[in-house]
N, C-alpha and C positions, 0 to 999 in steps of 0.2 A: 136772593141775597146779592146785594151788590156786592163787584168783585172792586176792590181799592188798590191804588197806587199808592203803595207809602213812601215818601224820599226822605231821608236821614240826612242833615246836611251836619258836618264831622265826625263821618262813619268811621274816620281811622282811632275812631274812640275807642279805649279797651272799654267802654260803658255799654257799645253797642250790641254784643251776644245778650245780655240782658236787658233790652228792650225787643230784640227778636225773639226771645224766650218768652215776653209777655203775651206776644201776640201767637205765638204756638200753641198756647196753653187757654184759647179765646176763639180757637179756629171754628169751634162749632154755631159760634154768633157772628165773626166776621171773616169774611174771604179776600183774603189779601195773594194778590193776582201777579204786583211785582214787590220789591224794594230796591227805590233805587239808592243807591250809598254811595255819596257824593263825599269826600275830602281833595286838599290842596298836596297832600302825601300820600303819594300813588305807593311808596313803598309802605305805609302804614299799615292803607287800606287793601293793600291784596294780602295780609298776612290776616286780618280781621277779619274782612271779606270771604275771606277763604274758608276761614271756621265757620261764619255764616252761612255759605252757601253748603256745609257739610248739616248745620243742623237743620236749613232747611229741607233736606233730605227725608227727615222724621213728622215732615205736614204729608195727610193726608192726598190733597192736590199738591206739592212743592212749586212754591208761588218761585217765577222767575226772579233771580237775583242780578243785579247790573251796578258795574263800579265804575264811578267816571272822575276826575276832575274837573268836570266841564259845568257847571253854576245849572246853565241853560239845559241842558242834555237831563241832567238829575230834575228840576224843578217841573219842566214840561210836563200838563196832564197829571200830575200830582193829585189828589185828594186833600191827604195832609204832607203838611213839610214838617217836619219833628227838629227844632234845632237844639246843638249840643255841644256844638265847637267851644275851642279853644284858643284865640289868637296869640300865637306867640307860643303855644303848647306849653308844657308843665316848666321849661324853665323860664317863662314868661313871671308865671306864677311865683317861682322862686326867689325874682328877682324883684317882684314885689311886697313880699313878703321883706326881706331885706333892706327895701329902701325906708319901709316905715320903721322896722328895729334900730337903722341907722339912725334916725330921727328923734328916737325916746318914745313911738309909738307901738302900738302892738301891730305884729305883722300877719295880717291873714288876708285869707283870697278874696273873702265878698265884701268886708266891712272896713271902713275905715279908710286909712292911702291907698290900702292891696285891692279893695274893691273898687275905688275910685278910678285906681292906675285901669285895672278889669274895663271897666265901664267905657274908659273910651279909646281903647284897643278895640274894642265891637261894636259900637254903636254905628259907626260906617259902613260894618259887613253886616250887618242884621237890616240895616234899611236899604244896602242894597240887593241882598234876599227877597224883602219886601216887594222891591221893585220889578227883579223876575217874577216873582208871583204874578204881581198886579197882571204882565204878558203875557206869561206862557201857563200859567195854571191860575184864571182869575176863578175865583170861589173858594178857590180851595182854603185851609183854614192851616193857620201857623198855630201850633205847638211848642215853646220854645222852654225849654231847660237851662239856655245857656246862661252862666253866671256873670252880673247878678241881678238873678231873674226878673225881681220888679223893676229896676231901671231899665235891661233891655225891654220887656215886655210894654215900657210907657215909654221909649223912643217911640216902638213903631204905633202904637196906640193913638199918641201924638203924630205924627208926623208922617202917615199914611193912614187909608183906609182898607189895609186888609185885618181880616178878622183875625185877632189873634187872644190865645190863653198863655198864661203864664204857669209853672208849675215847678216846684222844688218838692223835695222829699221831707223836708225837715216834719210838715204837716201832717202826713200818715206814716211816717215814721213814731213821730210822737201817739199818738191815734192808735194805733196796732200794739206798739210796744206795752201802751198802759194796759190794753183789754186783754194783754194775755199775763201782765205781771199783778194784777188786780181780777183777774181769773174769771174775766167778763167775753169773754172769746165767742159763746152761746148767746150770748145777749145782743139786747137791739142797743147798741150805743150811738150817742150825740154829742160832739162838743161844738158848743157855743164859740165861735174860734176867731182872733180877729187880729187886725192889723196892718202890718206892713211883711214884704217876704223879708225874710233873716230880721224883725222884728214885730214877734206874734204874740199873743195871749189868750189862754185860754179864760173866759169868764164863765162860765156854765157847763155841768155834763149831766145828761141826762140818760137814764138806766132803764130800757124799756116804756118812755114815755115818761117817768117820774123823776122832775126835778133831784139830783142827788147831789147837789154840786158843793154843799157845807161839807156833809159825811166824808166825798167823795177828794176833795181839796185836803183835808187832815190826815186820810189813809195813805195819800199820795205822795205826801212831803212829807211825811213819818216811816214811807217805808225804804228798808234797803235799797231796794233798786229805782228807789228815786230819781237819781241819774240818768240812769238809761234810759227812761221815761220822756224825761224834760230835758235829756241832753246834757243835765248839768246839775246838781243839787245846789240848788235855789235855798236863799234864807229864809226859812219858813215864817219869823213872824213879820216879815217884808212884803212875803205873797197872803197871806193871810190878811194883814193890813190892806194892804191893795185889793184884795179879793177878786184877786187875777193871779192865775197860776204862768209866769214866763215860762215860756220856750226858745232851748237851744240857744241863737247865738244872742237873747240877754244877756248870756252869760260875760259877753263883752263888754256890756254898761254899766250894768251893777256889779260885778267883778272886776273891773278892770285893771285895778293896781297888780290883783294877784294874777291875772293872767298874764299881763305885761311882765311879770318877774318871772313865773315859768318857760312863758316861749323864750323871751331872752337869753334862757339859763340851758339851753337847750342844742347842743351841737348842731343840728340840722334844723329846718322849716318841715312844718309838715310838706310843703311844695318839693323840696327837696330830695324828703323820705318816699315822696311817692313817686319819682323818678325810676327809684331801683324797683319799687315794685309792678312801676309799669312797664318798665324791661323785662322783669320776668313773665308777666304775663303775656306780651310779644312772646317770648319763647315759646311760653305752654301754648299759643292759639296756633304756633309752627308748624305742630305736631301733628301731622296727616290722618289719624285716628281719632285725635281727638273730635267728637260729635255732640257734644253739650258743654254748657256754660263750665270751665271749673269752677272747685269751690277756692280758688286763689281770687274770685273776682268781691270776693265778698271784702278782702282786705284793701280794696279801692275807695270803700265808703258807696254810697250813694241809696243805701237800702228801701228798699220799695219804690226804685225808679221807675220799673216798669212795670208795674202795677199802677203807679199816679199817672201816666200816659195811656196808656193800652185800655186802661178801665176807662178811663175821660172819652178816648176815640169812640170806645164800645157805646157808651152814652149818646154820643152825637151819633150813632150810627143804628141806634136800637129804640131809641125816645126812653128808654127803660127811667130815664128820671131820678137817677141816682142823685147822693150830692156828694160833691167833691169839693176838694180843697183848691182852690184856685187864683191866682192874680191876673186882676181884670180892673178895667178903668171903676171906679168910684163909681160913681153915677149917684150920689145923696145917700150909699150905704152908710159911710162914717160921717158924721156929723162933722163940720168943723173943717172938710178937706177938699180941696179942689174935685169939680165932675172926672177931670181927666186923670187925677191921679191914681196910682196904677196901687191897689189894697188888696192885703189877700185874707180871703174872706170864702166860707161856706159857701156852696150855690148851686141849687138846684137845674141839673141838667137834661135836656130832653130835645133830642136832635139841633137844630140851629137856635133853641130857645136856652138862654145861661139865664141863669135869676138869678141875683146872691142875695141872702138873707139879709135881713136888716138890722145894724147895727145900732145906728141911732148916736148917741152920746155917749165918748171916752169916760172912761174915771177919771178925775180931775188928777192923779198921782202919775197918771203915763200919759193925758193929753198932751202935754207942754212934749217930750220925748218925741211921742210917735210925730207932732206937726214940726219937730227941731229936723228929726232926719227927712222927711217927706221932703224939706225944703231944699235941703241938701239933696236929695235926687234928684228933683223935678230941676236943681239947677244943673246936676251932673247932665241929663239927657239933653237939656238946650248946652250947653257946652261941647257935648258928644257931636251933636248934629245939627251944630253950626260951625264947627271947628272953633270955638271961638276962646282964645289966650285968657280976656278977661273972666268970660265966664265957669274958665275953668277953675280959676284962683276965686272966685265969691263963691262957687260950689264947696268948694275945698276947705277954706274957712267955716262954710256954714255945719261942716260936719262938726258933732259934739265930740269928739275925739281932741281936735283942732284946740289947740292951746293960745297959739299967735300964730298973730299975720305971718309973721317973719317964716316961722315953720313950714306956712302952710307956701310960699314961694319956694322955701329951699327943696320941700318936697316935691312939688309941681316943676324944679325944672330938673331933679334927678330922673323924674318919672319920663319927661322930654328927651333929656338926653339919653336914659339907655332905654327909651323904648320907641328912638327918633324912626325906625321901619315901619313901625305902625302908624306912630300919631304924629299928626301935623295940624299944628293950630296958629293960628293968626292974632 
C-alpha cells in the first residue's frame, strides 16, 4: 500500500477535523504517512492542528502531522493538495454578502455579487497553488473544495496543466439525504445528475438498476422532507414540467424574489452567523482532551465533506471505479458547452482514469439558464486571472441576477474598494 502525503492548503479551517476524520475512517485502504497543513494563520492553524494531531493519535500507524505557513514547505512531495481556503476568512464573506443586499440583490457566498466578489479573491492564490505544484509536487493531483468551486476548478483547468477535480457537498448531500428519507439506504441507487456546481439537476434515478425516476420524482416532491432532500422545496408542478428535479442553490433562481425578502429581513448574513459559531468552535478544538470531531462541527454546514474527498482520493488510489459527483472540464459531456468548461457531472473513477457520464442535450427549460450562467463564469475566471477591470464588469453583467449595467459598476467598484488587499485589476 502506498504511503501518501496529504497537504490541506487552509488547514486553519474549523472544516479540517472533518476531512481528517474521513481518512481515519479509510485507513484500511489508504496509508497516509504525513498531512501537511498549510494556512496564512499560524494562530488558527496550531489551535486546529492541534486537535488534529490529537486525533491522529487514534490511526493505527499515526501518520506524521506538520503545520507550516510556508506555500512551498506544505506542497513539496505531496500526493494530493486538498484546497479549502478562504481569502479574506468569514468576514470576507460577510462583507459580501452585504455589498449585494446593499444593492437590492440577494447576498450569498457562491452565487451572485457574494460569489463573484469570492471568485476573484482566489483565483490568483489557486493558480499560484497551481504553480508550486507544477515545481515541487508535479503529478500530484489538486482536490479543490474551495468556493466557488466550478469557477475555481476552471481557472486552473484553464490556465494550467495540473490535474485537477472539483468537488462540493451539495451533490451527495442531496444523494444520501434522499436514500435514507425515501428508505433506500440498502439499495443500489443512481442519480442521473447534471450541470453546473451550485447549479445542478437531477434528471433520472435509478433503483437497483430500474429506471424509477416518474414514481421516484412524485414521492420526492410530495414528501415532507422534501427540503432537506433538495435543499429547498421546489414547485412541484415546475420540476415535474421540467422533468428535472433542482438542487439546492436553484433555490436562488426560481425563488428569488422570496429569498431576496427573507435574507434582507434578516438581522445578520449567514456569513455573519457563522463568525460566532466559528469562534466557538476555536474554543472547543482548545481543549487539550478533546480527541474527536465535536458534534458542534456539524453546525458549520458542509455535510459529507469528507466523505466527497477521501472517498474520491480512495478511488484514484484503489481503481475501485466508484462514481462520484464531480466538476471537471466538459469535454462534449453537455451538449451545447464549451470543452473547457468546468460541469459537474457523474464520473466514473478508477486510479488516474475520470470518465464522466454522458449527458448529451439540456432540456430546452434550463438550457438557456445553465449556458446564461456558464458564461458568466467562464468570464468570471478570465477576469480572475487576467486581472482584467473590463472583464470583470461583462462578467458581472452577464450574471442573471444582474439587473443593469449601472448596478453591476456600482457593485464591482464596492467589491474593489472594500476588498482593495485582495483584488487588483487593471
Amino acid at each position: 500500500m502506498k504511503e501518501l502525503k496529504i497537504c490541506v492548503i487552509g488547514a486553519g479551517s474549523t472544516y479540517s477535523p472533518e476531512l481528517i476524520d474521513g481518512f481515519f475512517n479509510r485507513q484500511d485502504k489508504m496509508k497516509v504517512k504525513e498531512f501537511a497543513l498549510m494556512d496564512i494563520r499560524m494562530d488558527r492553524l496550531k489551535i486546529v492542528g492541534g486537535l488534529i494531531e490529537r486525533m491522529c493519535q487514534h490511526y493505527d500507524n499515526p501518520p506524521k502531522v506538520i503545520m507550516t505557513d510556508d506555500l512551498k514547505t506544505a506542497v513539496e512531495g505531496a500526493d494530493y493538495v486538498v484546497t479549502q481556503f478562504r481569502v479574506g476568512l468569514l468576514p470576507a464573506r460577510a462583507k459580501d454578502e452585504r455589498i449585494g443586499l446593499r444593492h437590492g440583490y440577494i447576498g450569498q457566498e457562491t452565487t451572485g455579487p457574494g460569489g463573484f466578489a469570492k471568485a476573484l479573491r482566489t483565483i490568483p492564490v489557486i493558480l499560484e497553488i497551481a504553480e508550486m505544484m507544477k515545481k515541487y509536487a508535479p503529478g500530484a493531483k489538486l482536490i479543490n473544495f474551495t468556493n466557488p468551486s466550478g469557477i475555481i476548478t476552471e481557472a486552473v483547468a484553464r490556465y494550467t496543466d495540473v490535474p485537477v477535480v472539483g468537488l462540493c457537498n451539495c451533490p451527495i448531500t442531496a444523494f444520501m439525504r434522499t436514500k435514507k428519507h425515501m428508505g433506500w439506504e440498502n439499495d443500489d441507487v443512481f442519480f442521473d445528475y447534471f450541470g453546473l456546481n451550485h447549479l445542478a439537476f437531477i434528471k433520472g434515478i435509478y433503483l437497483n438498476g430500474k429506471d424509477v425516476t416518474d414514481e421516484a420524482f412524485e414521492k420526492i416532491l410530495d414528501h415532507p422532507n422534501c427540503d432537506e432532500m433538495l435543499g429547498y422545496a421546489f414547485n412541484k408542478r415546475q420540476a415535474l414540467a421540467m422533468r428535472v428535479l433542482p438542487v439546492s442553490y436553484l433555490q436562488y433562481y426560481f425563488h428569488q424574489k422570496e429569498l431576496y425578502e427573507k435574507i434582507s429581513s434578516q438581522e445578520k448574513t449567514r456569513g455573519e452567523s457563522l463568525i460566532e459559531v466559528d469562534k466557538q468552535l476555536l474554543k472547543d478544538y482548545s481543549d487539550p482532551n478533546l480527541t474527536t470531531k465535536p458534534a458542534g462541527l456539524s453546525l458549520r454546514g458542509g455535510a459529507w465533506y469528507s466523505e466527497a474527498a477521501v472517498s474520491l482520493i480512495n478511488s484514484m488510489e484503489t481503481n475501485d471505479g466508484a462514481i462520484h459527483f464531480v466538476c471537471v472540464p466538459n469535454h462534449g459531456c453537455i451538449q451545447g458547452l464549451d470543452d473547457m468548461a468546468v460541469v459537474e457531472v457523474p464520473a466514473v473513477v478508477k486510479g488516474d482514469c475520470l470518465r464522466t457520464l454522458n449527458v448529451g442535450k439540456m432540456p430546452a427549460a434550463i438550457d438557456g439558464l445553465v449556458k446564461h450562467v456558464k458564461a458568466y463564469e467562464s468570464l468570471t475566471v478570465k477576469a480572475g486571472a487576467e486581472r482584467s477591470a473590463d472583464d470583470a464588469l461583462l462578467a458581472l453583467i452577464s450574471h442573471p441576477f444582474i439587473r443593469s449595467v449601472n448596478d453591476a459598476e456600482a457593485i464591482l467598484d464596492d467589491i474593489i474598494r472594500e476588498h482593495a488587499e485582495y483584488i487588483h485589476l487593471h
